[in-house]
N, C-alpha and C positions, 0 to 999 in steps of 0.2 A: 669541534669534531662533528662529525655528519650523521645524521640516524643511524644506525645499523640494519635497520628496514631498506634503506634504499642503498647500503654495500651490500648488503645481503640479500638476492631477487631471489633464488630459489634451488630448492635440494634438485638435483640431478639423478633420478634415479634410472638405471641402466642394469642389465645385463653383466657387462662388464665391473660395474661400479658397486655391484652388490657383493663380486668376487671381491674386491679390492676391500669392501668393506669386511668380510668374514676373514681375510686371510691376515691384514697389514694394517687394519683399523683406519681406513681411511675414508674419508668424505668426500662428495662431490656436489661444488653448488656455481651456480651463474652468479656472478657478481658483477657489478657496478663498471664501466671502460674505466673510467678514471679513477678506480679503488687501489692501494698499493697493500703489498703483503702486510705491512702492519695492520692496516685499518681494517681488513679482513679478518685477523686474527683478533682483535678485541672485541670487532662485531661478534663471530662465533661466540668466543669465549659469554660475552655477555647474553646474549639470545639464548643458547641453550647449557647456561652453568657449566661448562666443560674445561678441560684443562689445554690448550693447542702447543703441541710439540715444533710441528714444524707446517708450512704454507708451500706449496707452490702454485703457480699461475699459468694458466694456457691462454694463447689469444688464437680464436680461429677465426677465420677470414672466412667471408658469407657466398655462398656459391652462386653463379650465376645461373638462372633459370629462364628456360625460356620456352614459348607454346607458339607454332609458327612462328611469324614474323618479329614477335613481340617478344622483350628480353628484361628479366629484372633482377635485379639483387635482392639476396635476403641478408638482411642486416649482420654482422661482426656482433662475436660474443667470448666475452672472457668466461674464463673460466680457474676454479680455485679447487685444488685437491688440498684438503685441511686433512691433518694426522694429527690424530689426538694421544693423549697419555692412556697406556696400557690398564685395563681396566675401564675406564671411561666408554659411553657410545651414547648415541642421540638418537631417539626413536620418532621417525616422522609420518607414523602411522596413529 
């Protein structure tokens, strides 16, 4: 099994992701290209003592940017909305 430091790169914190966290207890973190839902879920669960109910995974595709002439990509980034057990939450302040 793989560190859960390197499935686990970092909390997401957002606007958006702060509602999702008060309303439906949910998390948002960048994780690994190559991490699959289980391996994310024991990562969590391990890193911050927590119980994980259910996982889902976003893959966004890196947008093209460009300045005059010149054009590049920003890299593809997974991403993992973790929901935890009721009562449970994670404070990454």
């Amino acid at each position: 099994m793989r560190d859960s430091y390197y499935i686990i790169r970092k909390p997401i914190v957002t606007e958006k992701g702060s509602t999702q966290t008060d309303h439906s207890n949910q998390f948002l973190f960048e994780v690994a290209p190559d991490a699959n839902k289980i391996e994310i879920r024991k990562a969590v669960e391990t890193l911050f003592d927590v119980e994980v109910v259910g996982v889902n995974t976003i893959l966004r595709k890196g947008k093209t940017r460009g300045l005059g002439w010149r054009t590049w990509q920003r890299p593809d980034q997974k991403r993992a909305l973790v929901k935890l057990k009721a009562g449970q939450s994670i404070d990454f302040i």
